[in-house]
ROZANU-429693 format. One line per field, with one value per residue: residue number from 1; z, y, x of N, C-alpha, C, O in turn; residue in three letters. Coordinates in steps of 0.05 Angstrom, whole numbers. Each point is the difference from the previous one (the first is absolute). Example, Ala and Ser with C-alpha at 12.3 -4.5 7.8 and 13.67 -1.06 7.14 Angstrom:
BEGIN
tivex = (1:2)
npz = (156:-27)
npy = (-114:21)
npx = (264:-28)
capz = (0:1)
capy = (24:24)
capx = (-18:16)
cpz = (0:14)
cpy = (24:22)
cpx = (18:-15)
opz = (13:4)
opy = (0:22)
opx = (21:10)
vexba = (ala:ser)
END
This chain:
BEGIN
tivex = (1:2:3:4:5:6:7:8:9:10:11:12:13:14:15:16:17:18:19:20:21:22:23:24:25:26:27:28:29:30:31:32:33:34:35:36:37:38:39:40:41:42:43:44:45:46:47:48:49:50:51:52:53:54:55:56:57:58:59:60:61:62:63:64:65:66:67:68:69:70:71:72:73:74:75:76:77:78:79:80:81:82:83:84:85:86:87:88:89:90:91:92:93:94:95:96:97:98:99:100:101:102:103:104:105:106:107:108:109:110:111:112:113:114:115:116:117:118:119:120:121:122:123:124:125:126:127:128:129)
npz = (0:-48:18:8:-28:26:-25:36:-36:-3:6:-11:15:0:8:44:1:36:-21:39:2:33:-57:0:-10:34:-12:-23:33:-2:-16:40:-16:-10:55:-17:18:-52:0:-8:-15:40:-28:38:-44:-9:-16:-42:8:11:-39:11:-43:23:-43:-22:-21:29:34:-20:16:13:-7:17:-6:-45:21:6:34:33:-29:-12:-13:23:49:-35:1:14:27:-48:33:-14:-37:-30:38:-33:10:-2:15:-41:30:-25:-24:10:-39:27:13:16:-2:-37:-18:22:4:33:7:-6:38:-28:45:-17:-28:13:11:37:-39:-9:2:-46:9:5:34:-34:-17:2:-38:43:-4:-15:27)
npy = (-24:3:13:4:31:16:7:29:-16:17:22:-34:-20:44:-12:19:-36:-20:-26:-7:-23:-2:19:-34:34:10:-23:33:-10:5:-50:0:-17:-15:5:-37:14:-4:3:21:15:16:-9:17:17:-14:40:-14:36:-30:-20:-36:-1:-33:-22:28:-33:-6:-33:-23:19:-23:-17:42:15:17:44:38:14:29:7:46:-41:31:-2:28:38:-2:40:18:-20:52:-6:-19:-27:-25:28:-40:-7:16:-44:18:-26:-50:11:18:-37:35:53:-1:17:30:37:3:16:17:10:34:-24:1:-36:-2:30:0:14:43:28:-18:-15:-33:-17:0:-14:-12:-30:12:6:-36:19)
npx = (17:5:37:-44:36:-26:28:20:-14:38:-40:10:-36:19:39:-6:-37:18:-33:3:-44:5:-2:25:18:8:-38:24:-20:50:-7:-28:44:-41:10:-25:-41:7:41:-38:37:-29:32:-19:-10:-31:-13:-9:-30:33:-12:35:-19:-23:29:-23:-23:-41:12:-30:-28:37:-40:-21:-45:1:-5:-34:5:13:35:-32:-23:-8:1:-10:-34:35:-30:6:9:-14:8:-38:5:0:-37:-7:29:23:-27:36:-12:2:0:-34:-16:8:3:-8:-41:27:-30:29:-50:40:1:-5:-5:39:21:-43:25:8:0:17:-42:-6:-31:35:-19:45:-34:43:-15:-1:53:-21:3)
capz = (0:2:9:-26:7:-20:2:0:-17:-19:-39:-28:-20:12:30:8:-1:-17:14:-17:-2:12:-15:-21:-31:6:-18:9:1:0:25:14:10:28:-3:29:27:-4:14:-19:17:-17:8:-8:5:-13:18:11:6:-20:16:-17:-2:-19:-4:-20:-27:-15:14:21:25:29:27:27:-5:-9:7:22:19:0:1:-22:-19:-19:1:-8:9:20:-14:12:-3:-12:10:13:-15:1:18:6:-26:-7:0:-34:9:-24:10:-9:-26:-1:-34:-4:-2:3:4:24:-14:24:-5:32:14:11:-24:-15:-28:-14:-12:14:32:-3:-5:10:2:-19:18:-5:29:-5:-15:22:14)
capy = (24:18:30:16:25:14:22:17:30:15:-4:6:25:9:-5:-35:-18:-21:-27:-12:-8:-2:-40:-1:6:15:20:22:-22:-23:1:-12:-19:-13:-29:1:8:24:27:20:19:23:31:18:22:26:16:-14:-40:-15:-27:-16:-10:-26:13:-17:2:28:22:4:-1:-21:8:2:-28:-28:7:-11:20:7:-25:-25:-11:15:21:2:20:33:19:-8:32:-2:-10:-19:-22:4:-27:-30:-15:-16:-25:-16:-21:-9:1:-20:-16:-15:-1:-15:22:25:20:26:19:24:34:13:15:28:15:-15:10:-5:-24:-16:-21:-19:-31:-16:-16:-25:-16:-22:-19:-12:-26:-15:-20)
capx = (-17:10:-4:9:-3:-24:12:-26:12:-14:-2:17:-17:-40:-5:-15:18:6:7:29:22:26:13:20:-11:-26:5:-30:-29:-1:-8:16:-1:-1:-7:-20:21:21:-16:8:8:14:21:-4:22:-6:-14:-28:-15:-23:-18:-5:-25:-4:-17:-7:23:0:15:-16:4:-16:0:12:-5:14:17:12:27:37:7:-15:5:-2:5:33:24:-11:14:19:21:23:34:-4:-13:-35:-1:17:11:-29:5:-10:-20:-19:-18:-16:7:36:8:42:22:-20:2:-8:10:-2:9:13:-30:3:3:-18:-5:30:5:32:-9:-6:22:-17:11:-9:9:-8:5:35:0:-6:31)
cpz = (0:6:-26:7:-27:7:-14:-17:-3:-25:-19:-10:10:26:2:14:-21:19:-20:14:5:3:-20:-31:7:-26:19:-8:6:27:21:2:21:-4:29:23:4:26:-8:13:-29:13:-11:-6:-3:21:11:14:-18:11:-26:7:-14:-22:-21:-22:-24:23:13:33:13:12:21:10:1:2:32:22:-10:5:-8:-24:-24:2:2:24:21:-23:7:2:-10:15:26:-11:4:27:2:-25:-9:-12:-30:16:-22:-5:-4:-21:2:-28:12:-8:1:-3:6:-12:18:-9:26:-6:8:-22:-19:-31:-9:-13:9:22:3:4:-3:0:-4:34:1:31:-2:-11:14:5:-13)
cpy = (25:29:28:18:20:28:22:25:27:-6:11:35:-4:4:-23:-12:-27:-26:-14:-27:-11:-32:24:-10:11:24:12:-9:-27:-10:-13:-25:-19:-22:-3:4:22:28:26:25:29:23:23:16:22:14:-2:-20:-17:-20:-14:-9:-10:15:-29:5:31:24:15:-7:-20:10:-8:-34:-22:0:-4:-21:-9:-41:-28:-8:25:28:7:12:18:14:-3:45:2:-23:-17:-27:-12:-29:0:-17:-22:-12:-15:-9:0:12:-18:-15:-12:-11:-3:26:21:18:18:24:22:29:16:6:33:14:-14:6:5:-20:-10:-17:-21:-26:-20:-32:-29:-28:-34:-19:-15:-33:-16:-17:-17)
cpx = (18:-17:4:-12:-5:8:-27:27:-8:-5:15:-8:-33:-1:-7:33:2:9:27:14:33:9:10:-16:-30:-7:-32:-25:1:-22:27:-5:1:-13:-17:22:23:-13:12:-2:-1:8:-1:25:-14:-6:-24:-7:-21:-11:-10:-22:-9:-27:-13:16:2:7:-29:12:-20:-16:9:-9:17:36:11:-12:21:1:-10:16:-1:14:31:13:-17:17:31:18:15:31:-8:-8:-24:3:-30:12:-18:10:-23:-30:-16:-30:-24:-4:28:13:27:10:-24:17:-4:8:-8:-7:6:-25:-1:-3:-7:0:32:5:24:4:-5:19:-13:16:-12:6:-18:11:27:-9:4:29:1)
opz = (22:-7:-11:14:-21:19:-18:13:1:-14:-1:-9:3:8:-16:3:-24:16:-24:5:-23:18:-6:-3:-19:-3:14:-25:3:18:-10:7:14:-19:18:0:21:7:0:13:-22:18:-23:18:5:21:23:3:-10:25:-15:23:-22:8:5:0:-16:-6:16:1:-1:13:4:6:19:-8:9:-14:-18:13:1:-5:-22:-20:17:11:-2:-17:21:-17:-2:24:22:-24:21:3:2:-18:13:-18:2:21:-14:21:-16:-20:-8:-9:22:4:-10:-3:-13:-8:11:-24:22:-19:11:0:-17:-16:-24:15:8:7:24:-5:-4:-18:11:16:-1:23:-20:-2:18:-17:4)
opy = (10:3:6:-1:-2:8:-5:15:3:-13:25:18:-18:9:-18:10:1:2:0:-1:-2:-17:22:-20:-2:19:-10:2:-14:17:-5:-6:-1:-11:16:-4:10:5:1:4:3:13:4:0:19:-13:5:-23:7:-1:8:-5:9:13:-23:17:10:24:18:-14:3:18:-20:-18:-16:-18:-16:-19:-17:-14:-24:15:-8:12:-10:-10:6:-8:-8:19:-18:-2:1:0:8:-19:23:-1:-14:6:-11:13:19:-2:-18:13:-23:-23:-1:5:-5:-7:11:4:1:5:-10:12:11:22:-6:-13:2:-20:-23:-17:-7:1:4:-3:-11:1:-4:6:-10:-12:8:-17:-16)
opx = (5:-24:21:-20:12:-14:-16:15:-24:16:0:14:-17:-21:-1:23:-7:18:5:24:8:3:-8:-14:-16:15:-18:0:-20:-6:22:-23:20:-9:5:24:7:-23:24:-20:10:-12:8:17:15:4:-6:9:-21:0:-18:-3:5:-19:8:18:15:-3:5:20:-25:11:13:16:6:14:17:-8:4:-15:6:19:5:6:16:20:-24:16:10:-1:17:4:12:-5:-11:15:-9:-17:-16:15:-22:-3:-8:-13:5:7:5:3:11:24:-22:23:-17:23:-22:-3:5:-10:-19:-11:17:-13:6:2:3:16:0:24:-24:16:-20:18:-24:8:10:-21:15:5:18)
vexba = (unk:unk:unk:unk:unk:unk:unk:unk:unk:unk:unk:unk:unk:unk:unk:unk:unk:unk:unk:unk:unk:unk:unk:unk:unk:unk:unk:unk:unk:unk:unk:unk:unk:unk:unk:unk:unk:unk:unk:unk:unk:unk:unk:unk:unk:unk:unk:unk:unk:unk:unk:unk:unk:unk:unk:unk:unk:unk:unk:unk:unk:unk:unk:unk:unk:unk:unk:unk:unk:unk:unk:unk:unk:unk:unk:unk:unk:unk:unk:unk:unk:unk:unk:unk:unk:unk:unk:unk:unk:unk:unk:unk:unk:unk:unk:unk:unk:unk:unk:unk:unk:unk:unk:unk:unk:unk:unk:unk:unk:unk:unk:unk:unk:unk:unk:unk:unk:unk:unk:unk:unk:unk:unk:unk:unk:unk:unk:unk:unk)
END
């Protein structure tokens, strides 16, 4: 169960920020790779505060609902502060049905309309011993 870190940027261009990631050959949209159980951390640099949030594939937003509370199967992050890291760390988990490969797609709940804000993570089930 490796540990992976999702770096909170400034954006290239427009303001905003930017999820990025932190693997080697990472190109800009790519998603993050994972696997059930991985637990994923994001770091803020920027000046702001943000708050990763689970959205649907077209980047709509979860509800609060199906989201929290804090440490459900779905919920990514407290806000996190500028030059801080998001806690509680969030542990991959399958979701209902138990597909062999899904995908978690987020945004900063603070800044819903920044497109740069977006990510999302490809994640499947480890390979069996």
């Amino acid at each position: 169960m490796p540990d992976w870190s999702i770096k909170i940027v400034p954006a290239s261009s427009g303001g905003g920020a930017a999820f990025q990631p932190d693997i080697q050959g990472y190109n800009q949209g790519d998603p993050l790779p994972a696997q059930q159980d991985d637990l994923v951390t994001w770091n803020n640099t920027t000046d702001d505060t943000h708050q990763p949030w689970p959205t649907d594939s077209n980047y709509n937003p979860l509800s609060d609902a199906d989201v929290l509370p804090r440490g459900s199967a779905t919920y990514l992050s407290d806000p996190i502060p500028a030059g801080k890291s998001s806690r509680p760390s969030y542990d991959v988990a399958q979701p209902d049905g138990s597909p062999q490969t899904w995908t978690i797609y987020y945004f900063c709940k603070l800044h819903p309309t920044i497109e740069t804000e977006r990510g999302s993570i490809e994640a499947t089930i480890p390979p069996s011993a």
